[in-house]
VEXDREN-2710 file (C-alpha; in Angstrom, 1 decimal):
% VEXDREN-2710
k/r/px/py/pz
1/UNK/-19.6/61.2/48.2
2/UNK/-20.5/64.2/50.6
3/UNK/-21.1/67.6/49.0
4/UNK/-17.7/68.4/51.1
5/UNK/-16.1/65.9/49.0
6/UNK/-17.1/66.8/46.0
7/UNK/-16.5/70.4/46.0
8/UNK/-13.2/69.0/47.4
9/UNK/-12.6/67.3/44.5
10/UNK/-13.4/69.7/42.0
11/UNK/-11.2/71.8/43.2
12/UNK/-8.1/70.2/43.3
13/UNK/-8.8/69.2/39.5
14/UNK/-9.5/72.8/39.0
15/UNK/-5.7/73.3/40.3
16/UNK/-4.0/70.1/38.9
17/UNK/-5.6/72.2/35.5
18/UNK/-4.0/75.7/36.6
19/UNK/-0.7/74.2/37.8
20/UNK/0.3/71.8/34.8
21/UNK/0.4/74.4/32.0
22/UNK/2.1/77.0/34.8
23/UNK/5.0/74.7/35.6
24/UNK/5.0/74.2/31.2
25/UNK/5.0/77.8/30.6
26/UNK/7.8/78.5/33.6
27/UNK/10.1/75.3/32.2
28/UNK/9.8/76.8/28.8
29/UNK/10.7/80.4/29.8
30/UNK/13.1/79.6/31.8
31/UNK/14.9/77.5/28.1
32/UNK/14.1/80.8/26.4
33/UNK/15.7/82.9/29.0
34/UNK/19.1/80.3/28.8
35/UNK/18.5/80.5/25.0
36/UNK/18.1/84.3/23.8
37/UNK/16.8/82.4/21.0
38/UNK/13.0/81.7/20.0
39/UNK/12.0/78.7/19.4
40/UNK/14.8/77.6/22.0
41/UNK/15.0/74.1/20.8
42/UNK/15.8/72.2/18.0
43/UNK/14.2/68.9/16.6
44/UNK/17.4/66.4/15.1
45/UNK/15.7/65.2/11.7
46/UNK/18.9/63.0/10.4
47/UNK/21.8/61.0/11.9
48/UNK/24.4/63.1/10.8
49/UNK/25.4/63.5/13.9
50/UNK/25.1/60.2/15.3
51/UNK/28.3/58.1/16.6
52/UNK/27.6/55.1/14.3
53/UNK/30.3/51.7/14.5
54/UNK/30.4/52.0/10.6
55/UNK/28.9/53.2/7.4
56/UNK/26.8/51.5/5.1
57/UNK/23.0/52.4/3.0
58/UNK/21.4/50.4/5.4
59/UNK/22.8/49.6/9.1
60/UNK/20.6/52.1/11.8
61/UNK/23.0/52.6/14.7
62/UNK/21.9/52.2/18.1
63/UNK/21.3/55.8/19.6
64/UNK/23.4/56.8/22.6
65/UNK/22.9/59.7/25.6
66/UNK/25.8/62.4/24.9
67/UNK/25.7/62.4/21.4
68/UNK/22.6/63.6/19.0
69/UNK/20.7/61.6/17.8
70/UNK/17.6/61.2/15.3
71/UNK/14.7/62.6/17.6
72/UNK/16.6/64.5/20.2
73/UNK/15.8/67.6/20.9
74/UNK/18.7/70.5/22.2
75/UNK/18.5/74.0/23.0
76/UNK/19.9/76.4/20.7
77/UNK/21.8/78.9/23.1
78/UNK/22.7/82.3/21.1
79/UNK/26.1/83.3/19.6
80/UNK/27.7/86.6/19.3
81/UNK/29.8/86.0/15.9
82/UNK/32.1/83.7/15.6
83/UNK/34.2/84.2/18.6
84/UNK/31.7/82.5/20.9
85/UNK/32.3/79.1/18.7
86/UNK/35.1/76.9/20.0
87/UNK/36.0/74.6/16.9
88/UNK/37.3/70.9/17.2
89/UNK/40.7/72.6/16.3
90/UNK/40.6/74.4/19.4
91/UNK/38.8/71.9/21.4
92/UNK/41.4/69.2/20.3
93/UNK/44.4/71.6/22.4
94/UNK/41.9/73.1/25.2
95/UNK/40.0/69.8/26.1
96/UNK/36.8/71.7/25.6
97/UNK/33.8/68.7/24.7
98/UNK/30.3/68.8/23.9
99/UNK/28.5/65.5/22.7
100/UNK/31.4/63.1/23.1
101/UNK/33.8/64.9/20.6
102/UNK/35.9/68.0/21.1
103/UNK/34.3/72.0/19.8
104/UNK/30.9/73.4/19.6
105/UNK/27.9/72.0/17.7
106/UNK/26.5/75.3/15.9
107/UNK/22.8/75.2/13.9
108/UNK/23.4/77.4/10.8
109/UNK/21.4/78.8/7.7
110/UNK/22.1/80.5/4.9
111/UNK/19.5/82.1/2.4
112/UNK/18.4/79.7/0.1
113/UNK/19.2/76.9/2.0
114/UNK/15.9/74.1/2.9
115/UNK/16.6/74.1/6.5
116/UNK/19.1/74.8/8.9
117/UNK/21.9/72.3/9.7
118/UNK/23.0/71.3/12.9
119/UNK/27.4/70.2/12.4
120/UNK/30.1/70.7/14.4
121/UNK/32.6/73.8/13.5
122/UNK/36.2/71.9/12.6
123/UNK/38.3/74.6/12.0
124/UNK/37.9/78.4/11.6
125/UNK/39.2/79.9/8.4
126/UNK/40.7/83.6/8.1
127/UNK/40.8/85.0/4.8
128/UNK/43.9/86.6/3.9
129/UNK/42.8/89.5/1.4
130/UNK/46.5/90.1/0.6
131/UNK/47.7/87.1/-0.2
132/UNK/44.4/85.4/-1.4
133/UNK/44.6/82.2/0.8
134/UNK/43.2/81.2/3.9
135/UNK/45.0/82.0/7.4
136/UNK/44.8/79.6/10.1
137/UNK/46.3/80.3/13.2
138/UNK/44.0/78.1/15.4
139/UNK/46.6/75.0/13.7
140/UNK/49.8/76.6/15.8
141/UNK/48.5/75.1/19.1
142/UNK/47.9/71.6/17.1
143/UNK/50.7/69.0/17.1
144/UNK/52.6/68.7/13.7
145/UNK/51.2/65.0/13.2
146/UNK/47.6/66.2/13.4
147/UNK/47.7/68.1/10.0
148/UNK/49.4/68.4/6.8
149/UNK/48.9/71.2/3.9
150/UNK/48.9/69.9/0.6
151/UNK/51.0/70.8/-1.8
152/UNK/53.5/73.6/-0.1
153/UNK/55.6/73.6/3.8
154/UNK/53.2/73.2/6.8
155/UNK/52.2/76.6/7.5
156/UNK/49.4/78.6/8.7
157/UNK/49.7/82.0/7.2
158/UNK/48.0/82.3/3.6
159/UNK/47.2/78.6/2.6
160/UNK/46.1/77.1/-0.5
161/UNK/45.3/74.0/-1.9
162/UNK/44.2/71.5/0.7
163/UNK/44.3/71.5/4.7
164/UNK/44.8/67.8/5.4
165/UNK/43.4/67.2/9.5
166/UNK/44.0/63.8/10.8
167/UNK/42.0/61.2/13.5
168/UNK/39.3/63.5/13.9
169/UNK/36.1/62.4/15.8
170/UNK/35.3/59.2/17.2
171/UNK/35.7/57.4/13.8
172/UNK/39.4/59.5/13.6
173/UNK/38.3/60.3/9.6
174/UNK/40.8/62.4/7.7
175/UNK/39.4/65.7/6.9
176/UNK/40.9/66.9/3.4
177/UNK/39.6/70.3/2.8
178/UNK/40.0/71.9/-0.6
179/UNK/40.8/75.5/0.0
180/UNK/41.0/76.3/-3.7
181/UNK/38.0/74.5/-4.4
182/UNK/36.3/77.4/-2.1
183/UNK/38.4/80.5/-3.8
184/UNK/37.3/79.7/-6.7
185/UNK/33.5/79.4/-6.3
186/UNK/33.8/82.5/-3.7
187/UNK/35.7/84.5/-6.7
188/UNK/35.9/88.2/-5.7
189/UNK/33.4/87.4/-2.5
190/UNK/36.1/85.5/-1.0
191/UNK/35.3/85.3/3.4
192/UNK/36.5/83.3/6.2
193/UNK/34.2/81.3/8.3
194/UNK/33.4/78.0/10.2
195/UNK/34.4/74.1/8.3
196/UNK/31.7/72.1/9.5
197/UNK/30.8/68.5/9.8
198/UNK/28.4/66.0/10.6
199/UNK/30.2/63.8/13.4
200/UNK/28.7/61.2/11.6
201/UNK/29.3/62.0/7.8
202/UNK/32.4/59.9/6.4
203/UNK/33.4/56.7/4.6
204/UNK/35.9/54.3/4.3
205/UNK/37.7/54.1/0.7
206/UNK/39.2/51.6/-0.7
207/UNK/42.4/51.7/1.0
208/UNK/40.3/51.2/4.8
209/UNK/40.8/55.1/5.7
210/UNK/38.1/56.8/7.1
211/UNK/37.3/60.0/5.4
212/UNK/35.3/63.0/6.6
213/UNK/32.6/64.7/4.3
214/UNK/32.8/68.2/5.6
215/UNK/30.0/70.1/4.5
216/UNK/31.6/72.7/2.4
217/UNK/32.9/69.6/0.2
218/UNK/29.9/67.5/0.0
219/UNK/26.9/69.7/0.7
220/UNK/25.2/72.9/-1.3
221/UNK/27.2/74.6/1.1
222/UNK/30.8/75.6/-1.3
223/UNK/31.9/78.4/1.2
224/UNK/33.3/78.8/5.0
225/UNK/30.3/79.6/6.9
226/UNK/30.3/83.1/8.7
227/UNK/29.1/84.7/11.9
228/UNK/25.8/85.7/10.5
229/UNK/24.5/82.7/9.1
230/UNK/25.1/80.7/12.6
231/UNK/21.7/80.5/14.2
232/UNK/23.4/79.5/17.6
233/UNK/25.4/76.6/19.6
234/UNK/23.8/73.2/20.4
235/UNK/23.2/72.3/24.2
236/UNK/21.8/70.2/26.4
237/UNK/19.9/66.9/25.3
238/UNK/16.3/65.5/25.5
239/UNK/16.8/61.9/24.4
240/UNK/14.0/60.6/22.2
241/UNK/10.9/63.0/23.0
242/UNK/11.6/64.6/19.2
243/UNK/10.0/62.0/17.6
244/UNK/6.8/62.6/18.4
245/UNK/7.2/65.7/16.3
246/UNK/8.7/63.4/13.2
247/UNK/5.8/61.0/13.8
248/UNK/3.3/63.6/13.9
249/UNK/4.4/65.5/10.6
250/UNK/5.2/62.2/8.6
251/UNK/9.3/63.5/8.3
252/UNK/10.2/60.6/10.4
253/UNK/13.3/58.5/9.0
254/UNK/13.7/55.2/8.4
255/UNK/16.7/55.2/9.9
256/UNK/15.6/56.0/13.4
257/UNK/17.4/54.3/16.2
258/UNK/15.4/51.7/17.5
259/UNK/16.5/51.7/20.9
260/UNK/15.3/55.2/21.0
261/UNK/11.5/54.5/19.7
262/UNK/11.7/51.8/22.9
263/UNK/13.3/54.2/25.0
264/UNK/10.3/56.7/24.5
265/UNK/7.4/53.9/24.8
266/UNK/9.0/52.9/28.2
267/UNK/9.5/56.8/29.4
268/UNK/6.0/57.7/28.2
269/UNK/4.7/54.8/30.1
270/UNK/6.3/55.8/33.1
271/UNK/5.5/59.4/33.2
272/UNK/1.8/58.4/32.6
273/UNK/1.4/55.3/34.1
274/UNK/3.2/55.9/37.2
275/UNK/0.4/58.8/38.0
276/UNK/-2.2/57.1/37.2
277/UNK/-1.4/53.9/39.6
278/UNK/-0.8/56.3/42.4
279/UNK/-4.0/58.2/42.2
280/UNK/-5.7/54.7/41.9
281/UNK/-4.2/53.3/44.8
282/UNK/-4.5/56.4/46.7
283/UNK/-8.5/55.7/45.7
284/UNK/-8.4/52.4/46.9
285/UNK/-6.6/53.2/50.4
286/UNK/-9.1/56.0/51.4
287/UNK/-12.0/54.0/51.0
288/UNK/-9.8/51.5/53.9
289/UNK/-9.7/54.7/55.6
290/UNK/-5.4/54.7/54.7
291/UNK/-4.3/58.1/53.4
292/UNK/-1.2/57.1/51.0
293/UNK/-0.5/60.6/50.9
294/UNK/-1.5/61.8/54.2
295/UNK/2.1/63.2/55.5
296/UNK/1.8/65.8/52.6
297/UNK/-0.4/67.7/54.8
298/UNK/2.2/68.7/57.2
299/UNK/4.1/70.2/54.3
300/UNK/1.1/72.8/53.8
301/UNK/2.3/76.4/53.8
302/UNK/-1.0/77.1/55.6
303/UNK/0.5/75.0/58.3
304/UNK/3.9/76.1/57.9
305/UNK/2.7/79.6/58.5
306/UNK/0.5/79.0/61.7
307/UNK/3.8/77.8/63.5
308/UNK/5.9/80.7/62.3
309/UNK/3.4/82.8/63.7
310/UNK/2.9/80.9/67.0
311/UNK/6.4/81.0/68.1
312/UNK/6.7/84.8/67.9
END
């Protein structure tokens, strides 16, 4: 190899250094900018939201694009309170979707909590400080058969005792949430706030109905969660690339998908491999005298620019 070559070489390893962590660095801003969040993305530890055929201790689900999965990734994009959350009451009247299921996906903590949890908002809550329930006026756009209040008329204003929603999610669980059950551990701190639940967090009882485990009935979580404790709103989806992170800090599951540890193999393989064959080949063919990637050179702005300026 001439000294030409050489220094020819070194250079464009020189730039194929500079230009790889640039295009990392603008990618990443760019997230952060859609964000107004840092970090801008989320690592899924659990399958709580996973769309799963059924429940049992031990069936792993295949993992599907659309829905989140154990070792996604999605961007947490900022809230401003509550009234930037669309709930699956809402959604279930507006159309409004995100991962396969209607309402927002919000990523919430609360002091004292291990970690933030990623759940979809279900129904908003309005506490009604005169008469000590919970209002709900979200339910007046919902078809009568879709809910029930338990014991007492079907109403909205001031409810007690349990909300009863029916067929929600893809598994169409039946949400019973115990309002009272919240009053009392709230006591004089009463609030409204978000239900929330894991898309993927129910069970079938005896009878063969599916039943939702709503976080505020089944988690550490006894109260509505409120504007302040919600970090942000899940969206967007990078299938699979998360478990690196699990597999790198031991917190991997053994519940993770495995068509998604195949999926990554094959997508790592082809983001490196693919490269490497290229440059290879591209090796091969200039010692033939063929240069694979010769046309690029007609794409050089160097060129580009010495016909702009010739035809003026």
């Amino acid at each position: 190899m001439s000294e030409g070559e050489q220094t020819s070489s070194l250079l464009s390893s020189l730039k194929a250094f500079i230009v790889a962590p640039l295009i990392f660095i603008i990618i990443l801003g760019a997230i952060f900018a859609y964000s107004g969040i840092w970090p801008p993305l989320v690592v899924i530890e659990s399958k709580s939201m996973q769309h799963d055929a059924y429940q049992a201790s031990d069936y792993v689900g295949p993992s599907s694009i659309g829905a989140i999965d154990t070792g996604d990734i999605v961007i947490v994009k900022e809230v401003n309170g509550l009234g930037d959350v669309v709930t699956y009451v809402e959604g279930a009247t507006s159309g409004f979707e995100t991962y396969g299921e209607y309402g927002d996906v919000v990523i919430y903590y609360k002091s004292g909590m291990a970690k933030p949890i990623i759940h979809r908002a279900i129904v908003e809550l309005e506490y009604n400080e005169t008469g000590g329930g919970f209002d709900v006026p979200s339910l007046l756009d919902l078809p009568d058969d879709a809910w029930s209040v338990s014991p007492g008329p079907q109403q909205v204003w001031n409810l007690q005792g349990f909300l009863i929603l029916y067929d929600v999610g893809y598994a169409e669980v039946t949400v019973s949430i115990d309002l009272n059950a919240m009053l009392d551990t709230m006591g004089s701190n009463a609030h409204g706030g978000l239900i929330t639940m894991g898309d993927n967090n129910w069970y079938t009882n005896n009878q063969g109905g599916n039943i939702g485990r709503y976080d505020q009935g089944f988690l550490s979580v006894k109260e509505p969660i409120e504007g302040d404790w919600v970090i942000g709103k899940a969206r967007g989806e990078l299938p699979w690339f998360g478990l690196l992170k699990l597999w790198f800090t031991g917190t991997a599951p053994e519940y993770t998908p495995p068509n998604s540890q195949t999926n990554l193999f094959i997508t790592l393989g082809v983001v490196i491999g693919v490269p490497i064959v290229l440059d290879t080949a591209n090796t091969l063919l200039k010692k033939r005298g063929v240069h694979m990637f010769g046309w690029t050179g007609k794409l050089s702005t160097r060129r580009l620019w010495t016909r702009l300026k010739g035809k003026r």
